[in-house]
PDB file as gemmi writes it, atoms N, CA and C in Angstrom:
CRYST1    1.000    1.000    1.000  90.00  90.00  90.00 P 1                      
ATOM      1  N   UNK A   1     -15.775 -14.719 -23.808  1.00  0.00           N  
ATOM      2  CA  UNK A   1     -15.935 -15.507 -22.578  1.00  0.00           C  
ATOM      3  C   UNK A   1     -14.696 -15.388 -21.697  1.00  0.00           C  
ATOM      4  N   UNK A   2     -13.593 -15.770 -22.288  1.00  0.00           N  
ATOM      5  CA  UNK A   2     -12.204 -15.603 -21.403  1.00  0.00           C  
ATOM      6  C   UNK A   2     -12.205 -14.117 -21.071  1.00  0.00           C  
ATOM      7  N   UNK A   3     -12.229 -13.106 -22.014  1.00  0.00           N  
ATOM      8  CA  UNK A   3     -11.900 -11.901 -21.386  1.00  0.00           C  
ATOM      9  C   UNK A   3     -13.163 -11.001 -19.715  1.00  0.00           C  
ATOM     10  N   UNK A   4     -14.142 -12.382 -19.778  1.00  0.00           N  
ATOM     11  CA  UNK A   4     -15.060 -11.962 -18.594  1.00  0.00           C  
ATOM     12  C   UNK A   4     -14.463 -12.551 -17.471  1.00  0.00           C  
ATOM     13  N   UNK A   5     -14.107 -13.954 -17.807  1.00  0.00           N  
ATOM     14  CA  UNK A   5     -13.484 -14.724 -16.867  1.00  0.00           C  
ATOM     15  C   UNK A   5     -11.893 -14.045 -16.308  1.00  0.00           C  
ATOM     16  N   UNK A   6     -11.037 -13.264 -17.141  1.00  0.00           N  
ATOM     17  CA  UNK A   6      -9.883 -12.402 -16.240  1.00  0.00           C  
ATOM     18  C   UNK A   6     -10.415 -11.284 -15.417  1.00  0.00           C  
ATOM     19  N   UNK A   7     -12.003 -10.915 -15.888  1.00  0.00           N  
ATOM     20  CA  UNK A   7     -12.176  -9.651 -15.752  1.00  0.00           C  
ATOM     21  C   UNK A   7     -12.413 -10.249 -14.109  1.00  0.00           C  
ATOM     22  N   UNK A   8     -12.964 -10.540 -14.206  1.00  0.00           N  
ATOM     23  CA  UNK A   8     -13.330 -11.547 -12.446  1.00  0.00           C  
ATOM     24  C   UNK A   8     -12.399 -11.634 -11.827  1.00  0.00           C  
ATOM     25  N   UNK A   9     -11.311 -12.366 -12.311  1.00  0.00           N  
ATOM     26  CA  UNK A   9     -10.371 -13.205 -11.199  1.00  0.00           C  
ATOM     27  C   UNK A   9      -9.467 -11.729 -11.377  1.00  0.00           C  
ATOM     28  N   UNK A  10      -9.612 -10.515 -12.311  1.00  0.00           N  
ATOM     29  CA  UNK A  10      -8.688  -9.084 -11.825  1.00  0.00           C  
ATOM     30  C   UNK A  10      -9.542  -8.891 -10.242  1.00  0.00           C  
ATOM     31  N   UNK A  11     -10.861  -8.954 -10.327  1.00  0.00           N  
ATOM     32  CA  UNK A  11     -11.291  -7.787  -9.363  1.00  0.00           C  
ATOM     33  C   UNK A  11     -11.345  -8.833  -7.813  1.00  0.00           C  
ATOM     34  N   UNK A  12     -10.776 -10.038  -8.194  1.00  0.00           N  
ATOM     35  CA  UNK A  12     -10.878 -10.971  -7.008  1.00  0.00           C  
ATOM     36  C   UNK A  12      -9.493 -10.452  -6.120  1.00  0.00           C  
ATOM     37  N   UNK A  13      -8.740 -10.871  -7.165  1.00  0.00           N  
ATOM     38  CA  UNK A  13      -7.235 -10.528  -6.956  1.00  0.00           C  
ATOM     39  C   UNK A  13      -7.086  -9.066  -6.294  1.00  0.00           C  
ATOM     40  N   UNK A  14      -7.545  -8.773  -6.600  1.00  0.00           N  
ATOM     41  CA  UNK A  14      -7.621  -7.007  -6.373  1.00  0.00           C  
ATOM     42  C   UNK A  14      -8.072  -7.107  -4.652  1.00  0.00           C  
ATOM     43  N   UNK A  15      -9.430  -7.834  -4.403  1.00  0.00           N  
ATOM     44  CA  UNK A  15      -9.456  -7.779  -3.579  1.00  0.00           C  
ATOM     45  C   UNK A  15      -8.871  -8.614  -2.429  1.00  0.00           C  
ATOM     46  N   UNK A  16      -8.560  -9.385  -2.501  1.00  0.00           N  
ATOM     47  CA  UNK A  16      -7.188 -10.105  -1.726  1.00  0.00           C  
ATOM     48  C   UNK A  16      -5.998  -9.247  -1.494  1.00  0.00           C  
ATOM     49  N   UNK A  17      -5.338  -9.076  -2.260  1.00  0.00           N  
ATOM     50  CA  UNK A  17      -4.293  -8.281  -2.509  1.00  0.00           C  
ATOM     51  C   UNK A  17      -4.306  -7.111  -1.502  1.00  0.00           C  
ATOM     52  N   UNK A  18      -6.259  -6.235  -1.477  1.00  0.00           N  
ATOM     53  CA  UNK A  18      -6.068  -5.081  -0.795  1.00  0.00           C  
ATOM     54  C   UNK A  18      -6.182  -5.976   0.887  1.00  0.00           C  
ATOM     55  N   UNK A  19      -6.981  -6.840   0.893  1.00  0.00           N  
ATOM     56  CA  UNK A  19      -7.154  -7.675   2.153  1.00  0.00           C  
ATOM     57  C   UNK A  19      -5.915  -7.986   2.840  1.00  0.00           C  
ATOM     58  N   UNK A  20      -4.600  -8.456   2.036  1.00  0.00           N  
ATOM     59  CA  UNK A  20      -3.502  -8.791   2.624  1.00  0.00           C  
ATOM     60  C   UNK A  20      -3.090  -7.518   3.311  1.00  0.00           C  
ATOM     61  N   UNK A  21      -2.837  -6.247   2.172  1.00  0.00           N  
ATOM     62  CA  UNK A  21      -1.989  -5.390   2.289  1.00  0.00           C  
ATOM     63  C   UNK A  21      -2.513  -5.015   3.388  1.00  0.00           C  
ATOM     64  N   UNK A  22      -3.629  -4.591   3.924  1.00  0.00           N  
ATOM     65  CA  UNK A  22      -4.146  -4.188   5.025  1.00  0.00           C  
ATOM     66  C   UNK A  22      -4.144  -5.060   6.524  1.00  0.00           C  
ATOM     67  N   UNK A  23      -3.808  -6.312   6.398  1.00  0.00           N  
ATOM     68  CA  UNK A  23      -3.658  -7.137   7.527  1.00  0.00           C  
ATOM     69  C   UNK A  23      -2.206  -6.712   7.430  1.00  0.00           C  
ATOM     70  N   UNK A  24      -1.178  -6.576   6.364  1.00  0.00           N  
ATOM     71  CA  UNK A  24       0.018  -6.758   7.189  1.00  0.00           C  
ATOM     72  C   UNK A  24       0.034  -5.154   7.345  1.00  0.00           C  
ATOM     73  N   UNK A  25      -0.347  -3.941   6.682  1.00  0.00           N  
ATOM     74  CA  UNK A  25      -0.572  -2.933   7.620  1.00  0.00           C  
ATOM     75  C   UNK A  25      -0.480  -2.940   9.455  1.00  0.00           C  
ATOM     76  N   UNK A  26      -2.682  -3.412   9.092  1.00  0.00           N  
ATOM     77  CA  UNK A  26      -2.558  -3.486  10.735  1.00  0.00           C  
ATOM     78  C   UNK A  26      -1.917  -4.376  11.768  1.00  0.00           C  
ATOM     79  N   UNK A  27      -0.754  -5.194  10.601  1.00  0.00           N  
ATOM     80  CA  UNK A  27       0.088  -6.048  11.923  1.00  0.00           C  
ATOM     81  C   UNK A  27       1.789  -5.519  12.226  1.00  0.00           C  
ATOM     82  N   UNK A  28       1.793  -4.592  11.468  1.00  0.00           N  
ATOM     83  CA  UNK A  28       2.832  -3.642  11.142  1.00  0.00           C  
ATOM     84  C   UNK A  28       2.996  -2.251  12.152  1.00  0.00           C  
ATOM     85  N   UNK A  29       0.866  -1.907  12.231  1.00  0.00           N  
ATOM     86  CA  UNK A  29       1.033  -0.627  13.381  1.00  0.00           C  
ATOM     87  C   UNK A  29       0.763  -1.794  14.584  1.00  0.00           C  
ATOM     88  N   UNK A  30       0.443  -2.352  14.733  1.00  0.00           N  
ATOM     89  CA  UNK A  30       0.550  -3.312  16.304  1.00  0.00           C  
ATOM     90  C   UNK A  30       1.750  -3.822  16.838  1.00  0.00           C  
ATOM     91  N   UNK A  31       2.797  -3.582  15.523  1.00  0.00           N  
ATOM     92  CA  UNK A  31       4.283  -3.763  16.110  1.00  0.00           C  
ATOM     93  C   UNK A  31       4.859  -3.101  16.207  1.00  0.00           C  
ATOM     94  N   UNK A  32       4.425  -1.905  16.093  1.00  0.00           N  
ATOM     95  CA  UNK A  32       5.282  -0.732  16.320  1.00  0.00           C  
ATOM     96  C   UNK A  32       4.654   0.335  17.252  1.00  0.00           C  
ATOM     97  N   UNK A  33       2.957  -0.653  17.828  1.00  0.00           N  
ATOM     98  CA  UNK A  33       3.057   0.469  19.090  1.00  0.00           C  
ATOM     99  C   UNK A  33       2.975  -0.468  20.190  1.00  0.00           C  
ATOM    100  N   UNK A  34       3.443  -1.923  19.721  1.00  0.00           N  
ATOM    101  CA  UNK A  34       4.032  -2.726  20.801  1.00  0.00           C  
ATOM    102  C   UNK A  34       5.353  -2.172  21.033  1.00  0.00           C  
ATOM    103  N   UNK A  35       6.378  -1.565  20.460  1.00  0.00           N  
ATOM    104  CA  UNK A  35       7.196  -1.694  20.810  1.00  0.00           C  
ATOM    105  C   UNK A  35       7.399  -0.127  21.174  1.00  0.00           C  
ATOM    106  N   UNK A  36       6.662   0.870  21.041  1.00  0.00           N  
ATOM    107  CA  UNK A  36       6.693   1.874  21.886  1.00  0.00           C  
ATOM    108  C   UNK A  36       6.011   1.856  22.952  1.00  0.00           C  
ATOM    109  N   UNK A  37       4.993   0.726  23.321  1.00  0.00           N  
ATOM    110  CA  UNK A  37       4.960   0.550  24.591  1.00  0.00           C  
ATOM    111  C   UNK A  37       5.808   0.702  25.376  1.00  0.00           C  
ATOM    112  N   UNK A  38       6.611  -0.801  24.391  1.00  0.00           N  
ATOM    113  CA  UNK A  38       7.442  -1.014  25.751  1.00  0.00           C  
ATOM    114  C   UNK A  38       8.966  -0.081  25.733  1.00  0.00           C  
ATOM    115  N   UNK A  39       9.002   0.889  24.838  1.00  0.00           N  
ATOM    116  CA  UNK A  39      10.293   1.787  24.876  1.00  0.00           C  
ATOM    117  C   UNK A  39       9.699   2.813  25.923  1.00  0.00           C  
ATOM    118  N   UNK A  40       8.520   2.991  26.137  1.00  0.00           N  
ATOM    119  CA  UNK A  40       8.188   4.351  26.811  1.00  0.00           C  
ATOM    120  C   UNK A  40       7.322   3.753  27.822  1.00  0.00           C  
ATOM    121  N   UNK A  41       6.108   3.262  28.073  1.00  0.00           N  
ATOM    122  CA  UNK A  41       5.499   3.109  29.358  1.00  0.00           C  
ATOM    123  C   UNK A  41       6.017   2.342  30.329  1.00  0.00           C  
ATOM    124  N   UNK A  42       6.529   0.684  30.067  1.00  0.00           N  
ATOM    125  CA  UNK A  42       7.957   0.236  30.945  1.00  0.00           C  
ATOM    126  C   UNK A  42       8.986   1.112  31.596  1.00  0.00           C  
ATOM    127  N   UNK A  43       9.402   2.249  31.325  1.00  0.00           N  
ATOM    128  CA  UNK A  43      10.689   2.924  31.996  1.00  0.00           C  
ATOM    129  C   UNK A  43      10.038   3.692  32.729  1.00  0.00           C  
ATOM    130  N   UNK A  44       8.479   4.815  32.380  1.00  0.00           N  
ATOM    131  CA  UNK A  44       7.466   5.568  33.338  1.00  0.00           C  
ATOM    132  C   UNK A  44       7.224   4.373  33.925  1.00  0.00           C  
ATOM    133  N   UNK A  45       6.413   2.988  34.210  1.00  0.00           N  
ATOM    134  CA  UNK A  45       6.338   2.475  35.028  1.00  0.00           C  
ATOM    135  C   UNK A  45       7.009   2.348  36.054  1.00  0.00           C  
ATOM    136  N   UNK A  46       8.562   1.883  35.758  1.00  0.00           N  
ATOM    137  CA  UNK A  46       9.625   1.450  36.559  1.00  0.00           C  
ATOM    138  C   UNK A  46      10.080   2.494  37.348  1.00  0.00           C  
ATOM    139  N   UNK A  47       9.996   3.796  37.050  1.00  0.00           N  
ATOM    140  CA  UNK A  47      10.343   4.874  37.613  1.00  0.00           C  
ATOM    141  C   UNK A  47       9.084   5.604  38.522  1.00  0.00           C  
ATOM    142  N   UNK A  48       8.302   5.193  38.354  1.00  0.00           N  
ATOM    143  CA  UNK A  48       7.061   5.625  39.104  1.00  0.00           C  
ATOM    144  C   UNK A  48       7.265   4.433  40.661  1.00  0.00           C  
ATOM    145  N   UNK A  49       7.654   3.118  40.091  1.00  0.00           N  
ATOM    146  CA  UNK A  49       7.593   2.505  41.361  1.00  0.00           C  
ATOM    147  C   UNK A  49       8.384   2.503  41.645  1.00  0.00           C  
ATOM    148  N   UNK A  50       9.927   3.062  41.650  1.00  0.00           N  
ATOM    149  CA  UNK A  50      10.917   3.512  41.999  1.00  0.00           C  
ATOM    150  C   UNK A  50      10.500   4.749  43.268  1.00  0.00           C  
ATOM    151  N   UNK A  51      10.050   5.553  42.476  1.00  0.00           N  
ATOM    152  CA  UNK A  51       9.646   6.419  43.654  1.00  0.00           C  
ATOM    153  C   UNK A  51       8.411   6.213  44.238  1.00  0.00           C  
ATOM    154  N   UNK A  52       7.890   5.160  44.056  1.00  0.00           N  
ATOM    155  CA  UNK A  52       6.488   4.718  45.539  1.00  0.00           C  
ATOM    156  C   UNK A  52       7.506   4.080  46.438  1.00  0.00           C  
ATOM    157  N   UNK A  53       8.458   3.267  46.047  1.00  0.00           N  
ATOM    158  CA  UNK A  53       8.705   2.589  46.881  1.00  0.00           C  
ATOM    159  C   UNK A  53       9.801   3.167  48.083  1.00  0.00           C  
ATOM    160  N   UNK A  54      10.363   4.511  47.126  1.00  0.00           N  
ATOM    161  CA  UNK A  54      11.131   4.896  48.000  1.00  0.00           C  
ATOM    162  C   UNK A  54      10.567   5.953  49.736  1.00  0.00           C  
ATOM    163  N   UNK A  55       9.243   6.082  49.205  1.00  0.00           N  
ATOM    164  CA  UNK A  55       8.691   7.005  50.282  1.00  0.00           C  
ATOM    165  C   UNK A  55       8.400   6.160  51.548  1.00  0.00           C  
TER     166      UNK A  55                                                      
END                                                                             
């Protein structure tokens, strides 16, 4: 009986575990193409209206 009852709470665990790992994944690539956003499209922005504004 007990060894059905770990067998369960392994494959629960298991799946939590993969559930976490994968949220902090995908909150891991959302911070790191937040922040190449803003290393790279902010400075093309700023420089694009740099030169609209200068014409």
């Amino acid at each position: 009986m007990m060894d059905a009852v770990l067998e369960e709470l392994r494959e629960t665990s298991g799946l939590i575990i993969g559930l976490i790992l994968a949220l902090v994944i995908m909150g891991l690539i959302g911070y790191a193409l937040t922040n190449v956003h803003e290393s790279i499209v902010s400075p093309v922005v700023r420089y694009i209206k740099k030169m609209v504004s200068r014409k």
